[in-house]
Structures are given as C-alpha cells and as structure tokens.
C-alpha positions as CSV (number, residue, x, y, z in Angstrom):
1,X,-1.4,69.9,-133.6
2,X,0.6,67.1,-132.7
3,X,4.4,68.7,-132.9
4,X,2.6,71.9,-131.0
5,X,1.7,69.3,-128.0
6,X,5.2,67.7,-128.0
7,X,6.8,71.3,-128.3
8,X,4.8,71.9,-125.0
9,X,6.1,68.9,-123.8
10,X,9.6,70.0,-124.2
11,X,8.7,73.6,-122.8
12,X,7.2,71.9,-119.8
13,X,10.1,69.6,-119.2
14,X,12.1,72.8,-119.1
15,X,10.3,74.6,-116.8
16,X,10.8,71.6,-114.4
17,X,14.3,72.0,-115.6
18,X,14.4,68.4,-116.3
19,X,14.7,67.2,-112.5
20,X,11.2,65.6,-112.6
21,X,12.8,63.7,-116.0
22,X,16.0,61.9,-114.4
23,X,16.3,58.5,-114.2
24,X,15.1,57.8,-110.3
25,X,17.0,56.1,-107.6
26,X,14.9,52.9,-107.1
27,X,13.3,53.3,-103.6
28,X,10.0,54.3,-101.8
29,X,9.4,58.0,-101.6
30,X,9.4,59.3,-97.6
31,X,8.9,56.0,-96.2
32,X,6.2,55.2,-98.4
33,X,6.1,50.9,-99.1
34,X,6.9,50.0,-103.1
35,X,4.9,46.4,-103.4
36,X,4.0,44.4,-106.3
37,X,0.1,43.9,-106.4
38,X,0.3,40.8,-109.1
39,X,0.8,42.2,-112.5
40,X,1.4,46.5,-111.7
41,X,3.5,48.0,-109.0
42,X,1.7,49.8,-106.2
43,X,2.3,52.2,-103.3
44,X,0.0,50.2,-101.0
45,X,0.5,52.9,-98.1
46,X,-1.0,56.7,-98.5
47,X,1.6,59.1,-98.4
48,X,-0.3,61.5,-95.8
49,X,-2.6,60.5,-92.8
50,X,-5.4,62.7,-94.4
51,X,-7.5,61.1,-97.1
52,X,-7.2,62.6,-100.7
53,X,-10.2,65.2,-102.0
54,X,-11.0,64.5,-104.9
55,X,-12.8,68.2,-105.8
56,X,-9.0,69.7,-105.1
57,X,-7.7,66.5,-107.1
58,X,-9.5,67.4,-110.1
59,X,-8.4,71.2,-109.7
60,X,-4.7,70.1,-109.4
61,X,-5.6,68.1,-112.6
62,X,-6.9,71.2,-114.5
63,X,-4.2,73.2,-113.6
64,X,-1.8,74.3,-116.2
65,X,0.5,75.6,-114.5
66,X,0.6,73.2,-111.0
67,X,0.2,69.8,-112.4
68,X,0.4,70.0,-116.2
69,X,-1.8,67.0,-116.5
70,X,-3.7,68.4,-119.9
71,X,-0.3,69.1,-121.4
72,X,-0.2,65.5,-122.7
73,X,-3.5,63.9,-121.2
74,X,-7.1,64.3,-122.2
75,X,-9.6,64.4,-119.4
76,X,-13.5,64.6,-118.8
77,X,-12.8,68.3,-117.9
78,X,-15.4,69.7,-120.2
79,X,-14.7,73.6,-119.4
80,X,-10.8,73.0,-120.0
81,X,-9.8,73.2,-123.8
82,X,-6.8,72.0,-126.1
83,X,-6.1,68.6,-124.1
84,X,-2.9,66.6,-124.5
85,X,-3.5,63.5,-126.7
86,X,0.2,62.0,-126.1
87,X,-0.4,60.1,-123.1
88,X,-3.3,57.7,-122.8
89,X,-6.5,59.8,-121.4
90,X,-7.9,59.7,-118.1
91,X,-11.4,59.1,-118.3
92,X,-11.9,55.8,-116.8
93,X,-8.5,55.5,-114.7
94,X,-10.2,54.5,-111.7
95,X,-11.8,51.6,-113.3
96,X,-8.3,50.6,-114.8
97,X,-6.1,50.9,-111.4
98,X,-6.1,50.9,-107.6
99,X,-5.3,53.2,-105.5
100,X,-1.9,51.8,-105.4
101,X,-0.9,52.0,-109.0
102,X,-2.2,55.3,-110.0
103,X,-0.1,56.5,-106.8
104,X,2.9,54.8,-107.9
105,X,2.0,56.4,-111.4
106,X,1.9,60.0,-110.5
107,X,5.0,59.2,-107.5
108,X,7.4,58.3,-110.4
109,X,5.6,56.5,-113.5
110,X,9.3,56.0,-114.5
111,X,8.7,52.5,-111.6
112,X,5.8,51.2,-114.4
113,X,7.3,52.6,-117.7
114,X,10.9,53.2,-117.8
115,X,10.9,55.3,-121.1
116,X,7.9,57.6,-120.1
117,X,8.1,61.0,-120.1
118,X,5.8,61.6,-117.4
119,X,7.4,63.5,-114.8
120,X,7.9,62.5,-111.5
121,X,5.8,64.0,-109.3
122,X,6.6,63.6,-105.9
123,X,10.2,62.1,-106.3
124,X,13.8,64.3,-105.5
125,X,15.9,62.0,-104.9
126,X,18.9,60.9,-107.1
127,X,17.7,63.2,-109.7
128,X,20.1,65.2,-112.1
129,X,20.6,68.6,-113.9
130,X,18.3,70.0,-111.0
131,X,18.3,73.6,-111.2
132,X,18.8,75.5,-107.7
133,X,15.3,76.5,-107.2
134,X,14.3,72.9,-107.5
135,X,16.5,71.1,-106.0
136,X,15.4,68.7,-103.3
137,X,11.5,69.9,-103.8
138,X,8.7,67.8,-105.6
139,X,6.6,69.1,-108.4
140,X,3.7,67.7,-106.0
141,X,3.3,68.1,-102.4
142,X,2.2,64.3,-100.4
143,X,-1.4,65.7,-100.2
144,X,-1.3,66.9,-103.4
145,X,-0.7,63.1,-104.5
146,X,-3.3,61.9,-102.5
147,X,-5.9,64.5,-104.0
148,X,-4.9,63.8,-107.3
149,X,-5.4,59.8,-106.5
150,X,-9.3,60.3,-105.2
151,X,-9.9,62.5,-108.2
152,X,-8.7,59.4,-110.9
153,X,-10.5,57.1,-108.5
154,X,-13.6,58.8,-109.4
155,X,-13.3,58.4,-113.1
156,X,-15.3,54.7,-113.6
C-alpha cells in the first residue's frame, strides 16, 4: 500500500507540475511577517482580514482534488477512506502548534523542513518548472489558508 501512496504522491506532484515543489525564495508571502516564536518559525500575522472557518477548513482538508491533504496525511475524517500515512497525521495538530506555525506549515513547510515534500501552498514566487496554467497562482487562495489553520486548530 505504501509504494501506491508514494506513486500518488508523484502523480500529485505532477499535477501541480512541480511548481508547489521548488526550492522557495526565502521571504514572507504578500506581506505576510516570517518570525521566530522560540523553537518553530511562525507567520504571526493572518494572511486575510477575515478570520478562518474551520467547517470550510475541514472541507478543503477532505478534498482530493483542492488540497490533497489525505494524499499523504491521515485525519479524523471518519467518512473519507484510504488516508495517506507518509506525512505525520493530523489529529491533534492544534494541540502541537499555534496558529503561527501551522500557517507557516501549509504557506511553504519547505521554511520548517527543507527536504519535505509537502507542497507549498500559498507560495509562487521564485518557483521553477512552472507550467503556464500555474504560473504565478497558489495551490491555496489567502482564505483558504486561514480556513485550513482554524480547522487544525480544532484538532486537540
């Protein structure tokens, strides 16, 4: 089962054609404020003025073909079947980061784990091997972020 979950990895990676997979340029994404919180990074400031829902956060997470989250994570989504197990599961996230980290986690994990293969989600800058359709766009919109942050914050 393993090699079938990395095989979707791969196919997933290819459907992002790669871009969300590029090393990133090293900055805050649209302004948003890269600070270190003791041990983990954080992205202190919200990315949108509207506070993340966590009911369209958990969709987002669900979704196989928006967020891809299930691809390699396992979450308390009892209704969704045949979840990753190559990334550590997200039951409990909220009671293992702030706010601040899981943003700067789903923003560009890349900032916490050079070597992950996590795409970035809301990251387009000094990307390469973009293909046209993607160029310049995130895989995430800033709200979509946020959702996706008050969803893991619920998970104690």
């Amino acid at each position: 089962m393993r090699w079938f979950a990395a095989a979707c990895v791969f196919a997933a990676a290819a459907h992002l054609n790669a871009a969300a997979l590029a090393q990133e340029a090293g900055r805050g994404v649209g302004g948003a404020t890269v600070v270190s919180e003791g041990i983990s990074d954080g992205i202190i400031k919200p990315l949108t003025a509207v506070p993340g829902d966590a009911i369209r956060g958990r969709a987002i997470v669900a979704n196989r073909q928006l967020g891809l989250c299930l691809l390699c994570h396992s979450a308390p989504i009892a209704e969704e079947k045949f979840q990753g197990d190559l990334a550590p599961g997200i039951a409990g996230a909220g009671s293992r980061w702030s706010a601040a980290q899981l943003r700067l986690r789903i923003v560009n994990s890349r900032r916490v784990t050079p070597d992950s293969i996590m795409p970035a989600y809301y990251h387009a800058d000094g990307l390469t091997r973009v293909g046209r359709t993607w160029a310049g766009k995130t895989i995430l919109d800033a709200q979509q972020v946020e959702d996706v942050v008050a969803y893991l914050l619920t998970l104690k």
